[in-house]
C-alpha positions as CSV (number, residue, x, y, z in Angstrom):
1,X,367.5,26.6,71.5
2,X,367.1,23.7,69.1
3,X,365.5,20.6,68.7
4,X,367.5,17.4,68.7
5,X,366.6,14.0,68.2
6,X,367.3,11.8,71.1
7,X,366.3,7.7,71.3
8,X,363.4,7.5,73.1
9,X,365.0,4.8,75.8
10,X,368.1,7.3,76.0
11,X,366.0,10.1,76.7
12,X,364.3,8.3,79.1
13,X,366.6,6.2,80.7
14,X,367.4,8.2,84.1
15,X,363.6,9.2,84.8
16,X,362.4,7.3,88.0
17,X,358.4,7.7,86.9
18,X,359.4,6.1,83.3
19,X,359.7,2.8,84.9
20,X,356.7,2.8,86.8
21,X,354.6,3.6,83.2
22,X,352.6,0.9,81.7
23,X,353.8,0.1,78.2
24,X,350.5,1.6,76.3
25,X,351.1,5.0,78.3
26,X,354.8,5.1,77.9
27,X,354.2,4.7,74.4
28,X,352.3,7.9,74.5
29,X,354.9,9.4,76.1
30,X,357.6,8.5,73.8
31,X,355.8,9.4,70.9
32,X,354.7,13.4,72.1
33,X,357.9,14.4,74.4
34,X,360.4,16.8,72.2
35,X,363.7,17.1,73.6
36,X,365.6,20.4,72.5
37,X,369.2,20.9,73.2
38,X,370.0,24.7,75.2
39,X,373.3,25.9,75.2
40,X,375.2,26.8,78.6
41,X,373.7,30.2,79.7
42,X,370.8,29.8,77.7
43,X,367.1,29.6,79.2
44,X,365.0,27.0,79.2
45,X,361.9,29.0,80.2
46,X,361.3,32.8,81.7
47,X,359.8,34.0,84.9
48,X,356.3,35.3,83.1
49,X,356.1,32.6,80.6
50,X,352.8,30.6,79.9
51,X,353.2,26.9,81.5
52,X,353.0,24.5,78.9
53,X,355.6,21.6,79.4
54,X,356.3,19.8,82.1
55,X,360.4,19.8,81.6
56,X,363.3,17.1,82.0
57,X,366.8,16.9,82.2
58,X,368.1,14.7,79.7
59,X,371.5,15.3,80.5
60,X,373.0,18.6,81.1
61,X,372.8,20.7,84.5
62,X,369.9,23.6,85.1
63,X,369.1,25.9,87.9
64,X,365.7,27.8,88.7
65,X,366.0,31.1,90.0
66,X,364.8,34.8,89.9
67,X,365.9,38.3,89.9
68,X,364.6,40.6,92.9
69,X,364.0,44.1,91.8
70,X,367.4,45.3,92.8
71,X,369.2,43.2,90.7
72,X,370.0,40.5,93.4
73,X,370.0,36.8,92.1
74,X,368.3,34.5,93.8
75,X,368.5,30.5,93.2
76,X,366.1,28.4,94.6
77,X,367.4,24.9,93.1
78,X,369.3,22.8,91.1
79,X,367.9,20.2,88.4
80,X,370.4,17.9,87.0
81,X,370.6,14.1,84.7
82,X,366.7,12.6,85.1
83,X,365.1,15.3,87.0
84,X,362.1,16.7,86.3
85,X,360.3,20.2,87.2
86,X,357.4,22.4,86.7
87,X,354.8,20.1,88.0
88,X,353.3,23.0,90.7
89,X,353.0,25.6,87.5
90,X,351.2,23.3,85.3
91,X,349.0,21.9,88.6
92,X,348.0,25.5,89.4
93,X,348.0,26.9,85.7
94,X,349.5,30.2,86.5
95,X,352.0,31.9,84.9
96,X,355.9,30.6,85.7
97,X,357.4,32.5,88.9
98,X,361.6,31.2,87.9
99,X,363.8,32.0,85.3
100,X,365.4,28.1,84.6
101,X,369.1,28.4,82.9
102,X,371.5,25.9,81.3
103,X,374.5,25.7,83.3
104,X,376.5,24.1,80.8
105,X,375.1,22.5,77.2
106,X,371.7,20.6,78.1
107,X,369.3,18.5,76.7
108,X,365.8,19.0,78.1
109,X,362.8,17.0,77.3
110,X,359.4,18.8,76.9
111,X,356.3,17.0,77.9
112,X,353.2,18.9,77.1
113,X,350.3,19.7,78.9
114,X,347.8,17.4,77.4
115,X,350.2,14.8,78.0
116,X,350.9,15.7,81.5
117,X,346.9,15.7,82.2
118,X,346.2,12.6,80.8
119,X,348.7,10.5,82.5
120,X,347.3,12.4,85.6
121,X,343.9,11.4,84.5
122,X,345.1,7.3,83.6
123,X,348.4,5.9,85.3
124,X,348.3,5.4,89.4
125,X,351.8,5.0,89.6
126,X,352.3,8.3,88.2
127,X,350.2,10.0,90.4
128,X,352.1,8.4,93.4
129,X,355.9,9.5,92.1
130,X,354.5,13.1,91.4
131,X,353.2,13.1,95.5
132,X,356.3,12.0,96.5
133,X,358.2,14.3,94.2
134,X,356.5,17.3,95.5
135,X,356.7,15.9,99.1
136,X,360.7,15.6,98.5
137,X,360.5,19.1,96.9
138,X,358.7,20.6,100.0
139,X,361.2,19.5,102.2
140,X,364.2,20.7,100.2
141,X,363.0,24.0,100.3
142,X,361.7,23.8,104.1
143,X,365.3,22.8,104.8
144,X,367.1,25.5,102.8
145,X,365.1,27.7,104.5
146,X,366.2,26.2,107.7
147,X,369.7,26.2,106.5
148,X,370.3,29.9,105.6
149,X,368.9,30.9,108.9
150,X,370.2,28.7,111.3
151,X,373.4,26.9,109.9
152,X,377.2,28.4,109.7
153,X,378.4,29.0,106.2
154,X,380.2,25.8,106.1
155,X,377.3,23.7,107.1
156,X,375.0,25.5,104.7
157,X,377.8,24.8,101.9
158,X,377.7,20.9,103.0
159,X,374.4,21.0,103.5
160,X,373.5,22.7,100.1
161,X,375.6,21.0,98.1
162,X,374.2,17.3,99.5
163,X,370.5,18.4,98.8
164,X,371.2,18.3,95.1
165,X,372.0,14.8,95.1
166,X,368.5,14.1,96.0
167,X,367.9,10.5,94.6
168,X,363.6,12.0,93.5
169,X,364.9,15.1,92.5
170,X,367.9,14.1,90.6
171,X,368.2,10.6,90.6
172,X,371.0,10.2,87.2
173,X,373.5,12.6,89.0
174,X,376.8,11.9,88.9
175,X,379.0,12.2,91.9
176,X,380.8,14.7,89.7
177,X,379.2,18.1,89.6
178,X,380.3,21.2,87.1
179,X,379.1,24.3,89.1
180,X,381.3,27.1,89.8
181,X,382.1,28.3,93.3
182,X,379.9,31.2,92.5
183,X,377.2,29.2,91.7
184,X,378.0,27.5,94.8
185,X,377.2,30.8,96.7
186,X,374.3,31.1,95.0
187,X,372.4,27.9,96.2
188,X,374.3,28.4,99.6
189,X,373.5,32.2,100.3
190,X,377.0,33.0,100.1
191,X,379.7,34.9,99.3
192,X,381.7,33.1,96.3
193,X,384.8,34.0,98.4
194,X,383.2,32.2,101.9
195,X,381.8,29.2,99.2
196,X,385.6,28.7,98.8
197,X,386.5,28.7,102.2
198,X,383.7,26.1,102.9
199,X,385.0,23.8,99.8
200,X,388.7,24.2,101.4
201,X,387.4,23.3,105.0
202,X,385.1,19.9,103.3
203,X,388.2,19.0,100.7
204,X,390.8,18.8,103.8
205,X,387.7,16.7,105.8
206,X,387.9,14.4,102.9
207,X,384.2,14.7,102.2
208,X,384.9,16.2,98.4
209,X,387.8,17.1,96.5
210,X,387.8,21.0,94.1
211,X,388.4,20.5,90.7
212,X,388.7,22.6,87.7
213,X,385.4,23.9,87.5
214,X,383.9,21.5,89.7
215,X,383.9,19.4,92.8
216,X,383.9,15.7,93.1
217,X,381.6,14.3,96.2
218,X,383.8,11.6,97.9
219,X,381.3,11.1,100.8
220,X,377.6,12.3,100.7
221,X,376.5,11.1,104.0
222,X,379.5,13.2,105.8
223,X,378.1,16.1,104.0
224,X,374.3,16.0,104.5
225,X,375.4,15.4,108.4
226,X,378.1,17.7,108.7
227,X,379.6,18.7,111.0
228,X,377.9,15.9,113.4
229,X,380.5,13.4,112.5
230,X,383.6,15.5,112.7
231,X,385.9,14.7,115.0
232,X,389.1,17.3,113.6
């Protein structure tokens, strides 16, 4: 992992809360956020680690999960282009309970602590996006939870796969997403084999097309409401 030396408004241009900063905190902002660049497959932080950064995607494509003691992999989440996470470790100051990994080459931005605190302590508007971001993060996970036990595989693909384009969460995401159809079964609680099946079922509904080591959202409303709206 090394440090890389990103323009401030670049680094900062996808980040919903930015906008909301006034100038003189911003300012604080820009001038005590390092950005380091981590390599696909690379971590970002380690379940264990002392919290001291809240964390951003600059641009790049993370996921947050942990290892059960039988080896099994579980992922609870995706972050990708302008999201930001960790909030609930720094809040609680305990130790972190995820492994985060680069899916691909990413640039993350690292606020620290102090930082974090005082624009807690000073900016309103800040306050009110990290209560909404939380609130948007409760639900995601009450509705994966809701997902793996009451959906069919191909809803819980659709459904899955349409939570990560949460405009809070991730607002910079492109409809273009680089994850492999085992990472797919990851998020999903699914074979990689049924993941595939679910992408062939959603490709031929025309709600996404496969690519080479990706997918391509062509309708994101027909896939958070599948299969309500099918008709075939």
């Amino acid at each position: 992992m090394t440090k890389t030396n990103g323009e401030p408004k670049e680094r900062f241009s996808k980040t919903m809360w930015a906008r909301m900063l006034a100038p003189e905190h911003m300012q604080r902002v820009e001038d005590e956020v390092v950005e380091r660049f981590v390599p696909a497959g690379g971590y970002v932080c380690r379940k264990g680690d002392a919290v001291e950064h809240w964390m951003g995607v600059v641009e790049g494509f993370l996921k947050m999960s942990s290892i059960s003691p039988d080896g099994k992999t579980v992922t609870f989440s995706c972050m990708l282009s302008g999201g930001w996470f960790g909030e609930g470790s720094l809040l609680k100051t305990e130790p972190r309970r995820y492994d985060v990994v680069a899916l691909r080459d990413t640039r993350v931005a690292y606020m620290p602590r102090s930082t974090f605190n005082f624009l807690l302590d000073n900016s309103i508007p800040f306050n009110r996006f990290l209560l909404q971001q939380l609130n948007e993060r409760l639900g995601l996970f009450i509705s994966l939870v809701e997902y793996d036990r009451m959906l069919d595989p191909d809803t819980r693909v659709a459904r899955c796969l349409a939570a990560m384009f949460n405009p809070y969460l991730n607002p910079g995401s492109s409809m273009q997403l680089q994850i492999s159809q085992e990472e797919i079964g990851y998020i999903s609680s699914v074979s990689r084999q049924r993941a595939n099946q679910a992408l062939q079922l959603l490709e031929k509904k025309q709600l996404l097309t496969v690519d080479y080591g990706g997918i391509t959202i062509l309708n994101l409303d027909g896939l958070r409401c599948f299969p309500d709206d099918q008709r075939t």
